[in-house]
N, C-alpha and C positions, 0 to 999 in steps of 0.2 A: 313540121315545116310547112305542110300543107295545110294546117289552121293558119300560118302568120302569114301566106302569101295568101289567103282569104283576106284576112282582116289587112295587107297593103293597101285592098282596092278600096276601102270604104273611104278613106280622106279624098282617092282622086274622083270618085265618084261625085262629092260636091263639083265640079266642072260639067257636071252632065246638066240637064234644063229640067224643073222642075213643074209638075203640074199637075193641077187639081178641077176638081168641078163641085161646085155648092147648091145649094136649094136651101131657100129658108122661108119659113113664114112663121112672123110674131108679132105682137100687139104692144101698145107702148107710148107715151108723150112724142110729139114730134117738134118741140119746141128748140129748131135744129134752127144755125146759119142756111145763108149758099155755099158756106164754105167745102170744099172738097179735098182729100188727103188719101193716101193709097195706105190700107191696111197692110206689115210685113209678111205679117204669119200666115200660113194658108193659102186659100188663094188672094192675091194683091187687088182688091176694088177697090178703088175712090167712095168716100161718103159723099151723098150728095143733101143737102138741105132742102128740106119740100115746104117751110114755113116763113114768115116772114122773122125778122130779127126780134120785134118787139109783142109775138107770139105769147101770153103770159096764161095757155089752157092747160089743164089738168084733163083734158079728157084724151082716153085711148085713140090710138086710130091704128087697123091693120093695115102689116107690109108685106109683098113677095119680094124672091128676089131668086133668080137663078142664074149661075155665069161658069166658064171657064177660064184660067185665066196662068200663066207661065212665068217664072224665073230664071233668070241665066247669069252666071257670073261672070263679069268682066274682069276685073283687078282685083287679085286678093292681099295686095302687099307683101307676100311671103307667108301667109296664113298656111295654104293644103301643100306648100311645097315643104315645110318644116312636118307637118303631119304624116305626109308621105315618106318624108328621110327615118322618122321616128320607124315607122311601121317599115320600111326597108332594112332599118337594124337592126329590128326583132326578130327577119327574118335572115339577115346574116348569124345573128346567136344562135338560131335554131340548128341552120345549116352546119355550121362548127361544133353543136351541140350533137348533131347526128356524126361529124366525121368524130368527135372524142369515143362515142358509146361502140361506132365502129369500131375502131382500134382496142377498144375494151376485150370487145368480141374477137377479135383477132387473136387476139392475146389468149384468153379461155381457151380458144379452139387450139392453139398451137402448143398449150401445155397439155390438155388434152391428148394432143397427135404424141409430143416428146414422151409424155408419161406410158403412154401402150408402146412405144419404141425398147422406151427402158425396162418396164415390165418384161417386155419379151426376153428384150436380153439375162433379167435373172433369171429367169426362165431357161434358156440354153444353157446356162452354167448349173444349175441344179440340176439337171438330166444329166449332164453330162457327168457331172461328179454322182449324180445316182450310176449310170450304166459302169462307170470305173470301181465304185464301189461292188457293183453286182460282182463284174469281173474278180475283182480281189476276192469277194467271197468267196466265188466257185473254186480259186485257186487256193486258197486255208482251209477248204472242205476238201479238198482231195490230196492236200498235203497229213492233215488231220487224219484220213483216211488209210494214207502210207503210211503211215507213224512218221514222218518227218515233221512233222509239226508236233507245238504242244494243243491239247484243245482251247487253251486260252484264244490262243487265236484267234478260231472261228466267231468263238464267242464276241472277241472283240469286233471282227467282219461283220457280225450279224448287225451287232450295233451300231456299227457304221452305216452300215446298209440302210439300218429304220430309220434312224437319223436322216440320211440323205432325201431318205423317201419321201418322209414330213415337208423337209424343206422345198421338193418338188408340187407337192401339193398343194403348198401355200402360194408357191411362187404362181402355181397356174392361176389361185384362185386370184390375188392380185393384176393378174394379166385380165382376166375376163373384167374385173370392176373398173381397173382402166379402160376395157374398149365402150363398158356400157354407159362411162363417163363423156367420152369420146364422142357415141353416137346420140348424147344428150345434149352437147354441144355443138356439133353439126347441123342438130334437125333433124337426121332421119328417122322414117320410121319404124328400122330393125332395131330390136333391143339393145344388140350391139353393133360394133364398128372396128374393123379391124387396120392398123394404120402399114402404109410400104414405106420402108426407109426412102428418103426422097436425098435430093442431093446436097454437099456439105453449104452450110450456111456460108457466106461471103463476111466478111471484116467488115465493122461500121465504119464512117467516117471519125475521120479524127478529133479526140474531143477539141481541141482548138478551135477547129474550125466549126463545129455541132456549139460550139460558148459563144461563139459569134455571130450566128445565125439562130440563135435559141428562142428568140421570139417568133422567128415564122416556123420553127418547125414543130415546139411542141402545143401539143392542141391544146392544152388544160389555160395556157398563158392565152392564145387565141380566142380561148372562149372568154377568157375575164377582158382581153382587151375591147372585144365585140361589146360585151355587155356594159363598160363605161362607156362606149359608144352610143350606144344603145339609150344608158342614162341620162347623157347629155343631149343626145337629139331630142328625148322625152321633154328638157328640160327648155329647148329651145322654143319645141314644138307648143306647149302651155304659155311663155314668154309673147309669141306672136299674135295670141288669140284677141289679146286687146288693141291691134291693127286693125286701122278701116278695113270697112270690104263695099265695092263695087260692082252693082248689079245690075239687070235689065230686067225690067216687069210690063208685063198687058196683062189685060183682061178684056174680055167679050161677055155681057153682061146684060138681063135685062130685069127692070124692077119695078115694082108701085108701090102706092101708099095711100093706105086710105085717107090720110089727111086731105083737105083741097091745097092744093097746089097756090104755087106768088101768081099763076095767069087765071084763079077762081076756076080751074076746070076741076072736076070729078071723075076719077079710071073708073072702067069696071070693074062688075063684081066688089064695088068699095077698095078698091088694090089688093085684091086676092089675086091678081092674074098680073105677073111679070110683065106686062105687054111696053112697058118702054125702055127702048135700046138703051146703052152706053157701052163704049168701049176707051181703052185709054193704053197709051204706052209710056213709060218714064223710067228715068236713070235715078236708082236709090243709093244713096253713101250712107252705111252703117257704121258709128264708131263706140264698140262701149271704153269710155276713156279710163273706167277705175271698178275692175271689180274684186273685192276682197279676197272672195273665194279663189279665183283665178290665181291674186296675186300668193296664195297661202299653198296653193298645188304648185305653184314653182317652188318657191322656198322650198316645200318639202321634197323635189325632185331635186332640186343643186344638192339638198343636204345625203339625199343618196346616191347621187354623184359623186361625193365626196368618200363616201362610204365604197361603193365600188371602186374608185383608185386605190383607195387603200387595199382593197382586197386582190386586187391585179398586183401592187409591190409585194404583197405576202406569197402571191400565188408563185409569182417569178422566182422569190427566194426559195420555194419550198421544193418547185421543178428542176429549180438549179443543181439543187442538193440533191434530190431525186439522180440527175442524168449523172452527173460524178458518181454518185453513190451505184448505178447500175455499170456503168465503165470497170469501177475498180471493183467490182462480183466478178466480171466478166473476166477481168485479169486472173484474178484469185485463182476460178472456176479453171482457168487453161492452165497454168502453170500446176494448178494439181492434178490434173492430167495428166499432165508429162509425167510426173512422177508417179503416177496411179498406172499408169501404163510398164512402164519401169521395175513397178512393186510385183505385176503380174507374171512380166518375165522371169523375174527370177524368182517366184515361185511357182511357173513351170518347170524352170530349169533343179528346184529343187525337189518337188514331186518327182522329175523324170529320174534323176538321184535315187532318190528310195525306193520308188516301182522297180530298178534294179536291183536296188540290193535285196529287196524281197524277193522276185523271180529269182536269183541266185542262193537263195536262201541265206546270206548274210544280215540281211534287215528284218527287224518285229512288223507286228500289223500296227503296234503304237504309232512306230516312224515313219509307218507309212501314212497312217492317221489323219499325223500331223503335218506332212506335206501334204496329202487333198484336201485339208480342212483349210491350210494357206492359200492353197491355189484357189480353192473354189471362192474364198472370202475376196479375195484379189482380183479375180473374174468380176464379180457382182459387185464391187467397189470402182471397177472399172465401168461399167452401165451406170453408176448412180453419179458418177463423175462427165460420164459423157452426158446423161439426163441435165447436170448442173449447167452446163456448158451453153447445151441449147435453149432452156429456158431464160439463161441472164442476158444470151444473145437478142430472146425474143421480146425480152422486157425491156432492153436499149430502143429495139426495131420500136416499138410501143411510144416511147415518151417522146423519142426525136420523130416519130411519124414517117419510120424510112420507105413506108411504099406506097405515101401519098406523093 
């Protein structure tokens, strides 16, 4: 954005006074009118004719010449004000082009944060169902030990135990590669990054009202809107170049020639020496009325004008489908929640079941097994449910731009 608000100043920068200084000495026919005319380019001096009209010599004569001399625009017909509109567009694309990459980053950083959220939480449920397991072991080890048990048991305890253990292991080691994920996305410079549950996310707006306002809120449309802008200001701004322009020129100036002069005098030094004034001021109207090239750099900018609408109608259908399509995740995501939550209850309520009838010695270690392998799976189904939840939230927050 800071290269296009560079390149805005260069069109307004023709409004500023140009000026230069020359020195010249060269040798040459001087078989010149009195006529006089102001050169555009460089600095603006009048030629001035030092010979008579009907002059017909081939011999050399030197000239000096040294002057300074200024330009200032008066009227450009719409020339730098189209220039500058161009170059102001480019710099609304950029702008819009930085708030999309932001929200990109937003977006990273906040799956990041959810995913060491969720991480953590199977994290809890695998200790948890480790330290329950341990429990059960110690008590099939010392049932085994009374003869109230068969050794099957323990055996089976043990294997639960390793099992659960695995699972805690893995689960840590997942937690660490989300934080290191986490503090890769952040920026910082700890290898890792550890995330604190923050507060529950709030409800989007209502898609209704998000389909009605969908061009100013999602950035991807904004930036292709910018950029037909952008196009067509290009295409205006090449359109005007073949408008007059309206200018103010002097020079201060002083020259010789070695030729003899219409009054028979002779400079010194033969006109090696500038030693006669002139200066002049005048009003120049430039018009080029037909330049090919010019006219062929439009055409080719309307035809990518064209090009760019089209791609702003595609962009709009494809963001449309995008923000529906993140709404009914979001739905999906909640409503299996409720029921992921639901699922967990009542497979505590039937763990807590078997952990009875074990401790009473009417239940195997199988049954009990198999209520902490429900419950624990239902736990950790419940974190990959609530990870779903906040990430499709954050990918809604994302395309409508909710916290620009």
């Amino acid at each position: 954005m800071t290269a296009a608000q560079a390149d805005a100043r260069v069109p307004r920068a023709q409004w500023l006074p140009n000026l230069g200084a020359v020195a010249e000495v060269l040798e040459g026919t001087t078989n010149n009118s009195t006529a006089s005319y102001v050169a555009t380019s460089g600095v603006p001096l009048p030629r001035i004719g030092a010979t008579s009209v009907n002059s017909t010599g081939w011999s050399p004569s030197p000239s000096s010449l040294a002057g300074v001399g200024a330009n200032q625009e008066l009227f450009d017909f719409g020339r730098i004000g189209a220039q500058a509109g161009a170059a102001d567009a480019a710099i609304t694309v950029e702008k819009l082009n930085a708030v999309s990459q932001r929200l990109r980053l937003d977006l990273l950083v906040k799956d990041a944060y959810f995913a060491v959220l969720g991480a953590r939480a199977i994290l809890r449920a695998a200790e948890d169902a480790f330290n329950r397991s341990q429990i059960h072991r110690d008590m099939a080890q010392a049932g085994v030990k009374n003869g109230l048990r068969a050794p099957i048991e323990l055996t089976r305890a043990e294997a639960d135990l390793t099992r659960f253990d695995v699972a805690r292991v893995r689960a840590a080691g997942s937690l660490e590669e989300a934080q290191v994920v986490y503090a890769a996305a952040v920026g910082v410079p700890d290898p890792v990054l550890d995330a604190d549950q923050g507060s529950p996310q709030s409800d989007p707006p209502p898609l209704p009202e998000v389909m009605r306002d969908v061009a100013r809120r999602d950035s991807e449309i904004r930036v292709a809107q910018a950029r037909v802008g952008l196009q067509a200001a290009t295409t205006e701004a090449l359109g005007v170049l073949t408008r007059p322009d309206l200018s103010l020129t002097g020079s201060l100036s002083g020259r010789a020639g070695g030729a003899k002069g219409t009054n028979g005098q002779s400079l010194t030094l033969d006109g090696g020496l500038p030693q006669v004034p002139n200066w002049d001021v005048g009003l120049v109207l430039r018009w080029p009325l037909y330049d090919p090239v010019l006219a062929a750099l439009r055409d080719a900018s309307a035809t990518r004008e064209k090009v760019a609408r089209a791609d702003l109608a595609v962009t709009v259908q494809a963001e449309v489908a995008a923000i529906r399509n993140a709404y009914v995740s979001l739905d999906v995501a909640r409503a299996a929640l409720v029921s992921l939550n639901k699922a967990a209850e009542a497979a505590r309520a039937n763990y807590a079941q078997a952990d009875a009838r074990f401790k009473a010695g009417l239940g195997t270690s199988v049954e009990l097994a198999d209520g902490e392998a429900l419950r624990t799976d239902a736990e950790i189904q419940v974190a990959v449910g609530e990870f779903q939840v906040a990430r499709a939230r954050a990918i809604v927050a994302r395309l409508i731009a909710e916290e620009l």
